[in-house]
TORKOL-4160 file (C-alpha; in steps of 0.2 Angstrom, whole numbers, padded with zeros to 4 digits, m for minus):
177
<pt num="1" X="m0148" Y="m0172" Z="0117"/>
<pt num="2" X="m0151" Y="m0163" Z="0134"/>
<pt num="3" X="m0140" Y="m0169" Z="0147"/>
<pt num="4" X="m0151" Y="m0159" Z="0163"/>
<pt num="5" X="m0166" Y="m0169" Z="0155"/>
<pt num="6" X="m0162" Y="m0187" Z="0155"/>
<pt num="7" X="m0161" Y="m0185" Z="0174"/>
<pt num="8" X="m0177" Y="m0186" Z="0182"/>
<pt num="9" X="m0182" Y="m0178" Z="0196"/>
<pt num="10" X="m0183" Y="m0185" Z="0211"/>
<pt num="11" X="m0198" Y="m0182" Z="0226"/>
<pt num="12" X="m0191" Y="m0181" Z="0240"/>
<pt num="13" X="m0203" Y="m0188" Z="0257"/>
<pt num="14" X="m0212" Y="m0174" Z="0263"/>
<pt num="15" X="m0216" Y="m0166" Z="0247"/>
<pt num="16" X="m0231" Y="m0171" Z="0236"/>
<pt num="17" X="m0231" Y="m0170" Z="0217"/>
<pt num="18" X="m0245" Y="m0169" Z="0205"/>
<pt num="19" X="m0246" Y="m0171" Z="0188"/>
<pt num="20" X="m0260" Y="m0167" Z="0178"/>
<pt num="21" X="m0258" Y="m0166" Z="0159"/>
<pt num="22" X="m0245" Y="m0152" Z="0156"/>
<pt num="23" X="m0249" Y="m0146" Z="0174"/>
<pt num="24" X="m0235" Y="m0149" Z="0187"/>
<pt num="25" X="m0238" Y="m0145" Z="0204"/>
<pt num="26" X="m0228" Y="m0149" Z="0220"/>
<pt num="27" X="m0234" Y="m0145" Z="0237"/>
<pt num="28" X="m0222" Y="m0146" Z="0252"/>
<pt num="29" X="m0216" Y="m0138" Z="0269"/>
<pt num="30" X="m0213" Y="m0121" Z="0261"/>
<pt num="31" X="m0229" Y="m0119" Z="0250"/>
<pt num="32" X="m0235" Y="m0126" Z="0236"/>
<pt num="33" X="m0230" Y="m0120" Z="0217"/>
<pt num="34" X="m0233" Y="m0124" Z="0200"/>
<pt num="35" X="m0229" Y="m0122" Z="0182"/>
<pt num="36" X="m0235" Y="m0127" Z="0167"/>
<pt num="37" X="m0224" Y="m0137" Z="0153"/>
<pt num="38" X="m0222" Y="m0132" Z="0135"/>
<pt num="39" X="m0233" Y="m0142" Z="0124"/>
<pt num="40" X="m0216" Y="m0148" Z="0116"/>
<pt num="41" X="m0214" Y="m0160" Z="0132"/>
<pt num="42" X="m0219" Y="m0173" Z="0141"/>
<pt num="43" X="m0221" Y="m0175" Z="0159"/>
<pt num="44" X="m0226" Y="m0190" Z="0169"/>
<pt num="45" X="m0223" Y="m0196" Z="0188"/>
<pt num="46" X="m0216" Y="m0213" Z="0190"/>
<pt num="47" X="m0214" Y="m0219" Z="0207"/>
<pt num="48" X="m0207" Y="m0203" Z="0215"/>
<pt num="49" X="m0199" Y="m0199" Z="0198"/>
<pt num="50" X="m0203" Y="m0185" Z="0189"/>
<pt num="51" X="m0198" Y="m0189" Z="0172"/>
<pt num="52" X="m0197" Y="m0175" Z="0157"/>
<pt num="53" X="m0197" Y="m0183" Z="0136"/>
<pt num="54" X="m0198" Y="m0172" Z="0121"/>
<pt num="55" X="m0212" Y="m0175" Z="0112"/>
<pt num="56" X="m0206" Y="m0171" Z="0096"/>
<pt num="57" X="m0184" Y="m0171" Z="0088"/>
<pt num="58" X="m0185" Y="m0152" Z="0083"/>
<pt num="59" X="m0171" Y="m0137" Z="0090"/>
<pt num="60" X="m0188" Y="m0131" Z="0101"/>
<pt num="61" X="m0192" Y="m0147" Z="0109"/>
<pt num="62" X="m0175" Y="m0152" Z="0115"/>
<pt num="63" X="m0172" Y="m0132" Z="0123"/>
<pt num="64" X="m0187" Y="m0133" Z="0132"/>
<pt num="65" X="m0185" Y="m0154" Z="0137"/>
<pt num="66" X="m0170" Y="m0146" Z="0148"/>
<pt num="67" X="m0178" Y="m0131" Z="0152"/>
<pt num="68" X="m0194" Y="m0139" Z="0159"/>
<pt num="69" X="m0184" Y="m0152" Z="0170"/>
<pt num="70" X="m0172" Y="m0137" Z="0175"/>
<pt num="71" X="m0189" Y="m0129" Z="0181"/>
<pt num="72" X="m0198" Y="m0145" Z="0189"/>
<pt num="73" X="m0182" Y="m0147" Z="0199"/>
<pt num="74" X="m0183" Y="m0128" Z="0208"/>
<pt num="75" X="m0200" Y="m0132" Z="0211"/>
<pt num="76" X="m0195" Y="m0147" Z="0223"/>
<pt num="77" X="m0181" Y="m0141" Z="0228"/>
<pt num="78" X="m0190" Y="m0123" Z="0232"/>
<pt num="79" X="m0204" Y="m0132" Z="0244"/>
<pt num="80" X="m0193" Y="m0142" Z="0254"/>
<pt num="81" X="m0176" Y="m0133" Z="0256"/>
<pt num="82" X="m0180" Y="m0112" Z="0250"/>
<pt num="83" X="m0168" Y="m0100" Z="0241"/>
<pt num="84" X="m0159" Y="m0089" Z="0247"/>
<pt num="85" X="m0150" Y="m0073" Z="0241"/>
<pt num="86" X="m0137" Y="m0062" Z="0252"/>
<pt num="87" X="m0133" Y="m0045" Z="0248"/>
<pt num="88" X="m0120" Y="m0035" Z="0254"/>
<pt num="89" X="m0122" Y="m0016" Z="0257"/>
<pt num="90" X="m0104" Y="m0005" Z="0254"/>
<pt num="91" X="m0102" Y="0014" Z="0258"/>
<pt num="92" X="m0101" Y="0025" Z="0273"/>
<pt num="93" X="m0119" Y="0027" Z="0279"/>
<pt num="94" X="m0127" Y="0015" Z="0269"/>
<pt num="95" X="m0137" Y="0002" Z="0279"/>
<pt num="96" X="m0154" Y="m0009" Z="0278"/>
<pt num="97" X="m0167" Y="m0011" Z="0293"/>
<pt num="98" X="m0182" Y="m0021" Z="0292"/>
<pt num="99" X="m0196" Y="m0010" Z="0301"/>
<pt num="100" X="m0216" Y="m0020" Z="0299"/>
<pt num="101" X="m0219" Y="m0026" Z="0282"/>
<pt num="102" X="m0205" Y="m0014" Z="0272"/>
<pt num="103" X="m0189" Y="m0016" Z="0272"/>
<pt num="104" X="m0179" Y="0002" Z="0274"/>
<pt num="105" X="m0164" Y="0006" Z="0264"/>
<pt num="106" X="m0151" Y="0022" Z="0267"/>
<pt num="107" X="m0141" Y="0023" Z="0251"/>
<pt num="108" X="m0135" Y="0039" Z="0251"/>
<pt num="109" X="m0150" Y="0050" Z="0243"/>
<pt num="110" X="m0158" Y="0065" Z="0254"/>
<pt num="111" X="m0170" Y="0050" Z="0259"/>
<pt num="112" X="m0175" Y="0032" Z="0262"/>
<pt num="113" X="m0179" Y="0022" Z="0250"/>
<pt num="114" X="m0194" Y="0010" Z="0256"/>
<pt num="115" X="m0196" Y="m0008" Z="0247"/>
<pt num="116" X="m0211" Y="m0016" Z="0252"/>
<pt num="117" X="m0209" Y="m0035" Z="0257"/>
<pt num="118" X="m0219" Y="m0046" Z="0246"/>
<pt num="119" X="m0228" Y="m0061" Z="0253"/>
<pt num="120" X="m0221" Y="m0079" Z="0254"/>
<pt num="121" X="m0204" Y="m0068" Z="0256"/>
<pt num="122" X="m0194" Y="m0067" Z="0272"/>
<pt num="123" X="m0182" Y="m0051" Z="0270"/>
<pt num="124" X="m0168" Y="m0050" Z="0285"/>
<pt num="125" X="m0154" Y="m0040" Z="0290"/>
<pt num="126" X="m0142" Y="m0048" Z="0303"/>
<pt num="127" X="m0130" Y="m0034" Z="0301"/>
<pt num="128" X="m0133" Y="m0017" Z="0296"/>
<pt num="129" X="m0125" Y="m0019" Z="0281"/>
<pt num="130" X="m0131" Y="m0037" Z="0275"/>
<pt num="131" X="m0149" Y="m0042" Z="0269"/>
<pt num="132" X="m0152" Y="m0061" Z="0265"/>
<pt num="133" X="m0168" Y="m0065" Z="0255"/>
<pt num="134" X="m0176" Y="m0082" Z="0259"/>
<pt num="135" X="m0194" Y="m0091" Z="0249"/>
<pt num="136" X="m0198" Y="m0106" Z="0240"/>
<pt num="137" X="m0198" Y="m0099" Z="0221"/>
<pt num="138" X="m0181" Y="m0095" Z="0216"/>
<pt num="139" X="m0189" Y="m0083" Z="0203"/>
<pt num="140" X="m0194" Y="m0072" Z="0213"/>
<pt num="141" X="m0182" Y="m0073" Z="0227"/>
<pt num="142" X="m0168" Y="m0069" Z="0211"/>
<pt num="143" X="m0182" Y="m0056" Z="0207"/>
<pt num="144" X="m0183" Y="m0046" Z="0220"/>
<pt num="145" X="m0163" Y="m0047" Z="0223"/>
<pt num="146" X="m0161" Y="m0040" Z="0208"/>
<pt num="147" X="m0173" Y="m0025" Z="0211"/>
<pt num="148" X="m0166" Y="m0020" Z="0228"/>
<pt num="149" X="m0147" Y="m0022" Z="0219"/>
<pt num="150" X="m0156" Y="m0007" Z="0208"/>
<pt num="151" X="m0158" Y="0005" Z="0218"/>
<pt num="152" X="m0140" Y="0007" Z="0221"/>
<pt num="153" X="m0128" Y="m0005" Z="0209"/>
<pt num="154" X="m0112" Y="m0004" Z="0215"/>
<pt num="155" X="m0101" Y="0011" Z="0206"/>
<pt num="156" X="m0084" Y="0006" Z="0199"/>
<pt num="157" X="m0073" Y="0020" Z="0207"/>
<pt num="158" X="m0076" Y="0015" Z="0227"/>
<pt num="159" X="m0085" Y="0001" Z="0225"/>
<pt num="160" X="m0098" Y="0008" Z="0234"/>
<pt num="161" X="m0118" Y="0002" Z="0234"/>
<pt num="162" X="m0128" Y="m0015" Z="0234"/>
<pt num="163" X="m0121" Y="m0029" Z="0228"/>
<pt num="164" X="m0123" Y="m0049" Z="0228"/>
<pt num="165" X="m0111" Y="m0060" Z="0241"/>
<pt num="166" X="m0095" Y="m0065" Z="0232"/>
<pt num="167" X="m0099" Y="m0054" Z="0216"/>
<pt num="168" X="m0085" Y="m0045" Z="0211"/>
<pt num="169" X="m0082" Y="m0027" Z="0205"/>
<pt num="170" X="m0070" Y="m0023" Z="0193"/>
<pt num="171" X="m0062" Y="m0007" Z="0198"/>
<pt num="172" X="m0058" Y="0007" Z="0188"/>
<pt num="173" X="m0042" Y="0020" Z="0194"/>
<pt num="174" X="m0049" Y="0037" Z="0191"/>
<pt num="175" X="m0040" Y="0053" Z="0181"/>
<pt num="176" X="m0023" Y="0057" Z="0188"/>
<pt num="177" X="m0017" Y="0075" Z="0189"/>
């Protein structure tokens, strides 16, 4: 039995939610989003609930019960509060400026890399060294976090490159002579 899917989900004021068959969509202060359940679930909205059954006792139904509650909940929680995403930028001469619409990252290479900033996304750097990513779908704000972290994954020797706040590098010493 799925622990995360017996909670339901609860609307908080200021944030609409609609169910329409499998259909779930939730409209608040940060945008609107929506997502469609499994067939394998059950959604209704009781009172300012949002309540997610399996339809059915098989391995399937329960994993996407949780799943699909799991989901439901980012989408409230995406529309009224946001995600966000820090990432911290390590190495001498390696910095990030937001210039218009792109986001410009010096990593070390003979030039620029140029990431363009998607909409419904707010990219920005309060230090040279530090970029915060801010939306309402935690997909893609986890996403594009993860595409920017590519471009220059932090190396084991120096720790040098784009990383996440708090994540943590495990070192490696180098040949000896």
């Amino acid at each position: 039995m799925s622990r995360v899917g017996k909670k339901p989900v609860p609307v908080p004021a200021g944030v609409t939610a609609k169910v329409d068959g499998q259909h779930v969509s939730v409209k608040g202060a940060k945008g609107e989003l929506k997502f469609d359940v499994p067939d394998d679930v059950a959604v209704s909205l009781d009172g300012g609930m949002i309540k997610v059954d399996p339809r059915f006792e098989t391995k399937r139904a329960r994993a996407m019960w949780g799943m699909s509650r799991a989901m439901i909940n980012n989408l409230v929680t995406g529309v009224s509060k946001g995600f966000e995403r820090k990432l911290e930028i390590t190495g001498v001469g390696y910095k990030a400026a937001v210039a218009g619409k792109n986001l410009q990252l010096s990593l070390g290479y003979s030039h620029d890399v140029t990431y363009p900033i998607p909409a419904g996304i707010a990219i920005t750097t309060p230090k040279p060294t530090e970029i915060v990513i801010a939306g309402s779908d935690r997909r893609e704000v986890g996403q594009i976090a993860a595409e920017i972290r590519a471009y220059r994954p932090p190396e084991p020797y120096k720790g040098k490159g784009v990383r996440y706040e708090g994540e943590f590098i495990f070192r490696k010493e180098g040949k000896k002579k």
